[in-house]
Phi, psi and omega in degrees: 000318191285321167298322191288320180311314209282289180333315205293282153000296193271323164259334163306344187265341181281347155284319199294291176313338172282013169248343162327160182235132200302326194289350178256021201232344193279295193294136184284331187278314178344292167339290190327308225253355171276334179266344126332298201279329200289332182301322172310300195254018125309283186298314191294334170248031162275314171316303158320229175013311174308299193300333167333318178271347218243337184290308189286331167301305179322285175289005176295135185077020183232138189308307200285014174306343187256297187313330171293322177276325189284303200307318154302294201318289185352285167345294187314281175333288166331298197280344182305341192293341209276293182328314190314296199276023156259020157236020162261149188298343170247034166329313200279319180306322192261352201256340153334286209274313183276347140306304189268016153285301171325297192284344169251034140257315190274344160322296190296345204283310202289342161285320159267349189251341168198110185094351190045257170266024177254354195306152158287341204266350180293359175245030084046287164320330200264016183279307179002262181337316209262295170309332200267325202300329190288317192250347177244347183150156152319349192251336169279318175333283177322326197288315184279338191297300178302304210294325166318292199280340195277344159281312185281008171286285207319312188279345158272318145022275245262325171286323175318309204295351199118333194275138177280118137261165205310136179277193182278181167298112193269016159264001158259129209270122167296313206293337208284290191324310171318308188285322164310296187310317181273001143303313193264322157349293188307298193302309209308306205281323191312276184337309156327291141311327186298307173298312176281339176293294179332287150357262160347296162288004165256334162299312183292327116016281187293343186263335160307337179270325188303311193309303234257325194290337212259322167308337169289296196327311201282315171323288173294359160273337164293315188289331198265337096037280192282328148301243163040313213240358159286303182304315148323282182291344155350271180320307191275341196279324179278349188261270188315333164318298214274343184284311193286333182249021169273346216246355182297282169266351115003291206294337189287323189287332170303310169326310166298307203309322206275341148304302181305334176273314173295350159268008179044037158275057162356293177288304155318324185285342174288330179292326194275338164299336178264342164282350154300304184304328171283312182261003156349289215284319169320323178288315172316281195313277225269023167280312147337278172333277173332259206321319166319247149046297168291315183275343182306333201264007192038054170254343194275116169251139176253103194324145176238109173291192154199108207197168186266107179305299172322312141320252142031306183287308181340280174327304197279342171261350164304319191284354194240003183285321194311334197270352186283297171305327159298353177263350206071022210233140170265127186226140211226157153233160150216129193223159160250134208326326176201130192234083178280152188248161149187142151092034171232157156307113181268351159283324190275353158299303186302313194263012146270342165283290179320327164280333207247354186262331234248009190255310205279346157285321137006286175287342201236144202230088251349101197231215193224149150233152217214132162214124194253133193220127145184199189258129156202148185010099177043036197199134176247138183260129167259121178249125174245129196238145151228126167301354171329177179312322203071134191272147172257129168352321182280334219268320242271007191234351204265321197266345164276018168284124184291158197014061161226145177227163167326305172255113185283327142023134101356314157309336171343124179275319191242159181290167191154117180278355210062043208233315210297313177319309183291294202289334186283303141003278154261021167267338145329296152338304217261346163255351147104018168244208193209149154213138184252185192211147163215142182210152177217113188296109175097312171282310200138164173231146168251119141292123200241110153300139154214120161276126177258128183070026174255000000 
């Protein structure tokens, strides 16, 4: 039986569900209590509609014969309004309630026009609770439960007093009307449980794939976990091979460039700069690399100073003008004279600036760059300001990603590994400060360091 129920259940929702509204299909229980309400006013006005021929034998010859039959007809109509109202945002709530409005109307109708509290159609009533409480809450269930016993208290009262309601039709058979109501009671409520057990098993259904999804999930974050922290000693291990004997051929290549220049042979020396120039940039990645490594590896430990930030800026944009004058680009500073620091790095100070003065010259190819240093509210804020190209809105959560830039293009105008950002970035962290970013695509961007309490 209990299977035959399920089954049952399980092919009503695939008819059922086109009346679902699509904004009610993502959440499972929302689903459940939507598809509750169209099987509730699907039945209820099938049921309405069955009773039409049995209202009309009944009440023949009786004034109350147009009323009984239009009051049958209606219904139908009336509960199609519960579908209706699932496509308002508080849908589920109100169509809860216009089902368990309907049927306690059609109750009291039926009760003053024939038996009063002998009516057949009062039990009915007991559907009330069980539909409005599964679909608008526990708090409309109580709410129809009271309204429910407060009708039949008020019609045995009301019987008590003397006062008479119309009785039936006395060609109509009470037993027969009892057995009718309480047959289609039954199919409602059958319809009812079939949909909510089927439901039910489709939930437990979706949080087992959900379960099993989120144990893949976690596994391939334990593999990439572990890829992560392979790629790291990769990086660093492969980073110190090449540093020491690139750092090799550098000290030879200077040798040279510096024999070639007391010979005044020129034209070589220019060729041995750029390869002194080369292999500079080449050491920078990979010390960039290196560092990366380290913090992925929580191996990079950071020293606690005491130093003049304001120095410390001054020096470092004397050291960025060269790169400035090749761009064309004017670069200002304002610091106040002497901005003591303590319980920062003062190189991982420096090389967070530095990625971040010598990116914003880069970028900006005559224009003006600006670095602004103080104090607010118990914090010292560094702002590196620029007239540059500027980041687009989307790019701006993208670029503290390692060897990632705005623009990813093959076409790429400025050079770059991606690196500075992320490394600047978590070495902020790794001092209990931040860096943010505003950018305006075509004016330029500002990156802001902040330390609190140094």
């Amino acid at each position: 039986m209990t299977w035959g129920v399920m089954a049952f259940g399980e092919r009503l929702i695939g008819v059922l569900e086109r009346g679902v509204p699509q904004s009610l299909r993502g959440d499972v229980d929302t689903r459940r209590r939507a598809l509750l309400v169209v099987g509730v006013a699907v039945t209820l006005g099938a049921f309405c509609l069955a009773f039409v021929i049995p209202v009309l034998i009944g009440t023949m010859g009786s004034p109350d014969l147009a009323v009984g039959v239009i009051n049958t007809l209606i219904t139908p109509v009336l509960a199609s309004l519960a579908v209706v109202m699932l496509r308002r945002r508080d849908g589920l709530w109100l169509a809860g309630h216009w089902l368990a409005l309907l049927l306690f109307a059609g109750s009291v109708f039926a009760a003053v026009t024939g038996g009063g509290i002998f009516s057949p159609f009062l039990v009915i009533l007991l559907a009330l609770p069980v539909i409005a409480g599964t679909i608008s809450g526990r708090n409309a269930g109580w709410l129809w439960a009271v309204m429910s016993m407060l009708l039949v208290l008020t019609l045995a009262v009301t019987e008590r007093a003397g006062i008479k309601f119309k009785a039936l039709h006395p060609e109509v058979d009470p037993v027969i009307l009892l057995a009718g109501s309480t047959i289609a009671i039954m199919a409602i409520l059958t319809c009812f449980f079939a949909l909510a057990e089927a439901t039910r098993r489709e939930a437990i259904a979706r949080m087992a794939a959900a379960v099993a999804e989120e144990q893949r999930s976690r596994a391939a974050a334990s593999e990439a976990i572990a890829a992560s922290a392979a790629k790291s000693a990769f990086l660093a291990t492969m980073s110190h091979e090449l540093r020491t004997p690139l750092n090799i051929i550098l000290g030879y290549s200077e040798l040279v460039l510096e024999d070639l220049q007391h010979r005044g042979d020129g034209e070589n020396a220019d060729d041995v700069k750029r390869i002194v120039g080369a292999g500079e940039h080449l050491l920078g990645l990979i010390s960039d690399i290196l560092d990366l490594s380290r913090i992925e590896a929580e191996r990079l430990t950071v020293a606690r100073e005491r130093f003049d930030l304001g120095e410390l800026v001054r020096g470092l944009v004397i050291e960025c003008q060269p790169l400035a004058v090749r761009g064309d680009t004017r670069l200002s500073v304002s610091t106040a004279p002497a901005l003591i620091v303590s319980g920062l790095d003062h190189t991982r100070v420096r090389q967070i600036l530095y990625n971040l003065v010598s990116n914003a010259i880069k970028f900006t190819r005559g224009g003006q760059v600006s670095v602004h240093v103080g104090r607010a509210d118990d914090a010292v804020e560094i702002a590196v300001e620029d007239t540059g190209i500027g980041i687009p809105e989307r790019k701006l959560a993208e670029i503290f990603q390692p060897f990632t830039q705005a623009d990813q293009s093959t076409t790429r105008r400025y050079e770059g590994s991606g690196l500075g950002l992320a490394i600047a970035r978590r070495l902020c962290d790794l001092m209990g400060g931040s860096l943010s970013v505003r950018s305006v695509v075509g004016r330029g961007s500002t990156f802001t360091v902040r330390f609190p309490g140094v």
